[in-house]
C-alpha positions, 0 to 999 in steps of 0.5 A: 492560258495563251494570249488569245484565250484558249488552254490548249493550243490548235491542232496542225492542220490535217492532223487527227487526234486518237478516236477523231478518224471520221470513219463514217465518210463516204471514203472509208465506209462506200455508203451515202446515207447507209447505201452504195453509191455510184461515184468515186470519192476522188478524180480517177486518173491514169495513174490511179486505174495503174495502181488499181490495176497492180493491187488488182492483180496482187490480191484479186486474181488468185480468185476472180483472174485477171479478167475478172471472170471469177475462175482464177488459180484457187476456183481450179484447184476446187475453191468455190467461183468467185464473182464474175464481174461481167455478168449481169448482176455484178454489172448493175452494182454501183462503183462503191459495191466493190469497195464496201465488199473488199472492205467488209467481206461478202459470203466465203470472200474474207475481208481485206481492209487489213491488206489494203488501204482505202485508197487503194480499194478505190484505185481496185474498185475503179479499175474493176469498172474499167475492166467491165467497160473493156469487155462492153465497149464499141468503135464509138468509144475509140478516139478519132485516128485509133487503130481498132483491132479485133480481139480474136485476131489479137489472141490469134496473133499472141498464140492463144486463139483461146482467150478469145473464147467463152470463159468456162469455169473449171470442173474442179470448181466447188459449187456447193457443200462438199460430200464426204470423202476426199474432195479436192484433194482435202476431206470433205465433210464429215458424214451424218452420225447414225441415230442411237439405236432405240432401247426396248422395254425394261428387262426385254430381249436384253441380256448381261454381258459375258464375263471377261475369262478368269473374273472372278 
């Protein structure tokens, strides 16, 4: 026993013992009271939207690109589209939809919570919807004094007037079960088996097979 009472001493502030990792908090889970919310567990900053902005492009752009329009490297080379985040329904999801998705998968989408780390997937999630505002905001959202320039004229000035158009997925892009065959370069799924033919009655139409030559 220690002067004060106690049989063990106290543990170092901030340290967590084996199986005391408070899992269930908004930070690694995205649910408040079992549903997504619309809020960032901590102040998002400049230097958080670079972060989400470098892991973004790390691990989100072989499938959604880097404007996050859901037609990357992999949905050209036959995989099927990713989400598009700038269509209506990725546009209603609150902020922790992204992050409980990275966290735990979401229809042919793996999970990357072995890659990346919690807070991380934040910084991701934060610099999706900074990604989104890009492609919705106005002149009212330019500070006072800020030079405001078209983004055809911008895509014209770098040599690619094409970035300024629609964003067309690919024709190599699966959008449903593969046919048999070869799709994509890669065999497709296999045919159905033919149903066993039906036999007929006992002793009906059948007859025994030939005897191979020189059996006895």
């Amino acid at each position: 026993m220690f002067a004060d009472g106690r049989s063990v001493r106290p543990q170092v502030e901030h340290t967590v013992a084996r199986g005391q990792l408070y899992e269930t908090d908004y930070f690694y889970t995205g649910l408040m009271n079992g549903k997504e919310a619309n809020m960032m567990p901590f102040p998002v900053t400049m230097q958080v939207l670079e972060r989400g902005q470098e892991r973004f492009n790390i691990y989100c752009t072989p499938c959604h690109s880097r404007v996050g329009n859901g037609a990357g490297m992999i949905v050209e080379r036959g995989y099927k589209p990713a989400g598009n985040f700038h269509d209506a329904k990725r546009l209603a999801e609150p902020l922790s939809h992204y992050f409980y998705v990275m966290t735990n998968g979401y229809g042919a989408m793996p999970d990357y919570k072995a890659q990346i780390e919690p807070q991380d997937r934040w910084a991701i999630a934060a610099y999706i919807r900074a990604l989104q505002l890009s492609q919705s905001a106005t002149t009212a959202d330019v500070p006072a004094g800020a030079q405001v320039q078209d983004l055809k004229d911008l895509a014209a000035d770098e040599g690619h007037p094409e970035y300024a158009g629609p964003w067309p997925l690919p024709a190599t892009a699966v959008y449903g079960p593969p046919t048999a065959g070869i799709v994509a370069g890669a065999p497709g799924e296999n045919p159905p088996k033919p149903a066993a033919a039906k036999t007929g009655a006992k002793g009906a139409g059948t007859s025994k097979p030939a005897r191979p030559s020189g059996a006895q």
